[in-house]
N, C-alpha and C positions, 0 to 999 in steps of 0.2 A: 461398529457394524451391528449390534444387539446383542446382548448376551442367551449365548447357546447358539445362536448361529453357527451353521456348518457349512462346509464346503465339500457337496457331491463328489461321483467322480467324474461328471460331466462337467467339471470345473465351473457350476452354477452354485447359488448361494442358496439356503433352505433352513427356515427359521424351526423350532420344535414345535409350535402351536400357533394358532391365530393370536392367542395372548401375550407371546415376544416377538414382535413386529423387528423388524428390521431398525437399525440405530436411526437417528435425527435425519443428518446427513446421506446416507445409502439413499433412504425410502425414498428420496426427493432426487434420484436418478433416472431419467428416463431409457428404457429399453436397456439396463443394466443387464440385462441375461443373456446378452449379447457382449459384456467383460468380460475381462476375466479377473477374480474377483481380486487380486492385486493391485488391478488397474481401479476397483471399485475403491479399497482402502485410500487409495491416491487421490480419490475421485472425492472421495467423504474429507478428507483432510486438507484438499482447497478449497473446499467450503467455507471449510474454518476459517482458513488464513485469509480469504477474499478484502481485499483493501473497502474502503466504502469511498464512491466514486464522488466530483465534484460535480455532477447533474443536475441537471435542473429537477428531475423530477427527485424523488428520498434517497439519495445515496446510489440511483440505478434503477431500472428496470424489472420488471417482475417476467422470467423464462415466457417467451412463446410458445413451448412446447416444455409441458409440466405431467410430472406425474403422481401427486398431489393437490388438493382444490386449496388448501391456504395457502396463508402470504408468509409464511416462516421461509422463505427463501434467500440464498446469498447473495448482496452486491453483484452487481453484473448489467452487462447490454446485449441484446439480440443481435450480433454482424451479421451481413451477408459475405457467406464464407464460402468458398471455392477448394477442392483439392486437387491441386495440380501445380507443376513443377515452374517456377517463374526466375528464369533466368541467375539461376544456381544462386539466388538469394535467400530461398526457405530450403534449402535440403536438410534432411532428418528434424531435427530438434528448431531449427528458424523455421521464424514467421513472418511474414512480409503483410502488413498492416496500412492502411491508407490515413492519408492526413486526414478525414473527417473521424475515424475510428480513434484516430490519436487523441482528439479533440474529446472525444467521450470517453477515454479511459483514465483522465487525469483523475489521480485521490485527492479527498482534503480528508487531513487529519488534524485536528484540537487539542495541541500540548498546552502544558503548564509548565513553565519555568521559575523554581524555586533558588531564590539568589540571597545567600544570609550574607546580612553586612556585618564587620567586625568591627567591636568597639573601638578600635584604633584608627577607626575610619571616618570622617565627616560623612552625613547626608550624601548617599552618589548622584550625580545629575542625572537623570533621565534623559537618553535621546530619543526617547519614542514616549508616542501618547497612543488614545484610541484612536481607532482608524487608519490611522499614519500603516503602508506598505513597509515591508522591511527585508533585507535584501541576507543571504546566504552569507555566516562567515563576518556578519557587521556585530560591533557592539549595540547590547542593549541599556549600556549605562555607563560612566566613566566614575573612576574610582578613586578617592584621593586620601592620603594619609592627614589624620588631625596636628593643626600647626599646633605647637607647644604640648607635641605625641607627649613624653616621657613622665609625664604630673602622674604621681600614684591616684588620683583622687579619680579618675574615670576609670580606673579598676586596674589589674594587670598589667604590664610591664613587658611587651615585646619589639626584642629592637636585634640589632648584630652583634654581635661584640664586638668592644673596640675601645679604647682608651677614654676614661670619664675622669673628666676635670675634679680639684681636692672639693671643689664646692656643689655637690653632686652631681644628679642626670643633668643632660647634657639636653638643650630642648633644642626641635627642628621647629628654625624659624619659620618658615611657612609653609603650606599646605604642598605636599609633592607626590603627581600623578603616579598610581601604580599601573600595570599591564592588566589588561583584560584576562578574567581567567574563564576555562573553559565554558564554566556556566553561564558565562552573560552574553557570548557570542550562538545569535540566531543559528538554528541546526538548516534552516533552509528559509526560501521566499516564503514567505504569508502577509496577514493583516491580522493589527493588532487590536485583542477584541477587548480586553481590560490589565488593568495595571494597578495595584494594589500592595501599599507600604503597612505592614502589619507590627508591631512590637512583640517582642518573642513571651515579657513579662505578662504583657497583656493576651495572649495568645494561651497559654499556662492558667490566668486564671479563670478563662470560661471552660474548664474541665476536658475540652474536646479533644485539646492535645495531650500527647507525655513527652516533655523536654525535658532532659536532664540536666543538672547544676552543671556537669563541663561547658554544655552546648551554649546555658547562659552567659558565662563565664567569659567565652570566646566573642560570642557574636551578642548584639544588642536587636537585630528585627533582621525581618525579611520581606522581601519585595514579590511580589507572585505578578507573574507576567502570563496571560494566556493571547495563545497566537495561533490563528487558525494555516495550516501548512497547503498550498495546493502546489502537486507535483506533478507536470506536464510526463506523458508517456515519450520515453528516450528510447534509442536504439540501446539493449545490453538488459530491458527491465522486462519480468516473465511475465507472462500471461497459461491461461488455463480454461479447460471447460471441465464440466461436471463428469466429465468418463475418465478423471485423473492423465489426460493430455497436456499434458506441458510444454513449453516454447519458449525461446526467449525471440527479442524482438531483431531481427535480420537485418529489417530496411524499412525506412517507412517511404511512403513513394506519394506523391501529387495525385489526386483524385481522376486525374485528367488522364494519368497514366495504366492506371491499374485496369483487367480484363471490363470487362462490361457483364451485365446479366438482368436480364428485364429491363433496359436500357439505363440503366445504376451502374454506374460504376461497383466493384465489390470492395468488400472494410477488410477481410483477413484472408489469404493464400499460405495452406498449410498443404505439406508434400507429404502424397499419400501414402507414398514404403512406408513413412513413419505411422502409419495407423495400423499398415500390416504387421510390424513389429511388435507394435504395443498390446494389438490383441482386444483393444477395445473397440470394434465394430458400433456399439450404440449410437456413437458420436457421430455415424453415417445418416444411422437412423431418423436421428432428432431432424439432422442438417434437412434432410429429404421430406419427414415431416413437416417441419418449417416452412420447404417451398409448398408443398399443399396449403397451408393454413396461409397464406403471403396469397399464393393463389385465388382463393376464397374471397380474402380482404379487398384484393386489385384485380381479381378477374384478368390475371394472365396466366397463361400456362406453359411457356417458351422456357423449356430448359437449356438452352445452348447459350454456352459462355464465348463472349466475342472478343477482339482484341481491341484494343483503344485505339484509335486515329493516332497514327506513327508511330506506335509503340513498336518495340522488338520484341516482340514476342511469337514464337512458330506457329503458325498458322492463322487463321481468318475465324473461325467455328474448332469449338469440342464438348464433346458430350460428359463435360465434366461433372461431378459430383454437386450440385453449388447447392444453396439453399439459405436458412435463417438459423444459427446454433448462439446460443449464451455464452458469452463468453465474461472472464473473472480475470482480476487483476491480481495475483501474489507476490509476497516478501521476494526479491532476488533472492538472496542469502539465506542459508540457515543458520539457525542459531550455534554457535560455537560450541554447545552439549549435544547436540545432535550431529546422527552418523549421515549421511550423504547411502542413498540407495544405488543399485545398480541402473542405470537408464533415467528418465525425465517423465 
């Protein structure tokens, strides 16, 4: 939040001076003094966690409605977002999302997978090159034990125990498949951006590394696999906006289905107790905002949310909330050291 930051008793935020501004995250809240500043903490902390989106344009969108002039802002896209109750599929905490909003919420993320091979091992074959798509749960390489394993002369000695003939180790005649171990199997879809076979000896004397004699000992190189991850928005994965509003994902519905608003169909339906509860009002603000400045853009000004051609949904017109708000994609999960807060 910034340090010395206080909390009135009008439950607003007030920094001691013009020279401790408010934290990174806060300042970059719009109409925050309309939080409460609980909701503000929550609000600065999906910040943080915001995924970086698979968009065309840098990872996301830069806010519509900002309250800061630079570009230090989080991952995110602008929906056109509605509040109002849709067919008991967003109540409280759900969000009811449309297929083109889905489409823009997918993350890509850039791992690297470090895979040490064991001297006991031949060369593993490669089933992926670059480029090559790669699917969830597949291996990235096949693993075989060295035929005539038992020779001291390629270092150390690991086998089962088990009866060896008067005329020593016992040698396996030929090369035999082991099981894939966790590291080699892809953590999800991506494309394979490179693939790199490194020697652990040689890796140790360009100074960059510190390997230690066990690590040598065991393994002879390592294979560095990087893989770009892009993961399509599901029903069950959270979403968020900058007033610390959280949701996870309800339903996601056909573009064809969802209310209408300025003859658009809208991207996100969030129920509005849940804002009375939360206490964050800003998040009205921006939304209402957004249709001014959309207004501007398109030269319309028709706030009335209509229902889709044969949808079920009550009524024809409602003078619902609708507008243009950022919305940010976070971690489902929290981390296994952290505590779980009261509410979302």
């Amino acid at each position: 939040m910034g340090l010395g930051v206080t909390v009135t008793a009008q439950r607003t935020l007030q920094a001691p001076s013009a020279d401790v501004p408010l934290g990174l995250p806060s300042s970059r809240i719009p109409y925050r003094d309309y939080n409460d500043p609980r909701r503000l903490l929550l609000g600065a902390r999906c910040q943080q966690q915001a995924y970086t989106l698979a968009c065309a344009t840098a990872g996301g969108e830069m806010p519509l409605v900002r309250a800061k002039g630079d570009d230090l802002e989080p991952p995110g896209v602008n929906l056109r977002v509605a509040y109002l109750a849709y067919r008991g599929l967003n109540h409280e905490d759900a969000w009811v999302i449309s297929r083109s909003a889905a489409a823009k919420l997918r993350t890509c993320e850039l791992r690297t997978y470090w895979v040490l091979v064991r001297r006991i091992e031949s060369p593993p074959e490669m089933l992926v090159k670059v480029g090559d798509r790669v699917r969830a749960k597949k291996p990235l390489l096949e693993r075989q034990i060295i035929a005539d394993l038992l020779r001291p002369a390629i270092g150390p000695i690991f086998c089962v125990r088990s009866a060896v003939p008067r005329d020593g180790f016992a040698a396996v005649p030929e090369a035999q498949d082991l099981a894939p171990e966790p590291g080699d199997l892809a953590d999800g879809d991506g494309l394979v951006l490179s693939v790199r076979r490194t020697d652990l000896d040689a890796m140790r004397q360009t100074g960059r590394y510190v390997i230690s004699d066990r690590i040598r000992t065991v393994y002879r190189s390592v294979i560095r696999i990087r893989i770009r991850h892009e993961s399509p928005l599901r029903v069950g994965c959270k979403l968020a906006n900058r007033h610390g509003h959280k949701g996870i994902v309800g339903a996601i519905v056909e573009d064809k289905d969802m209310p209408r608003w300025r003859d658009k169909p809208l991207e996100a339906l969030i129920d509005p107790i849940s804002v009375i509860n939360r206490s964050n009002l800003g998040q009205l603000h921006e939304t209402l905002r957004g249709a001014e400045i959309d207004a501007e853009q398109n030269r319309q000004t028709d706030f009335m949310v209509t229902a889709a051609s044969g949808a079920d949904w009550p009524g024809q017109a409602t003078n619902a909330i609708a507008g243009l708000q950022f919305v940010m994609r976070i971690p489902t999960a929290l981390p296994v050291t952290a505590t779980a807060n009261n509410g979302s």
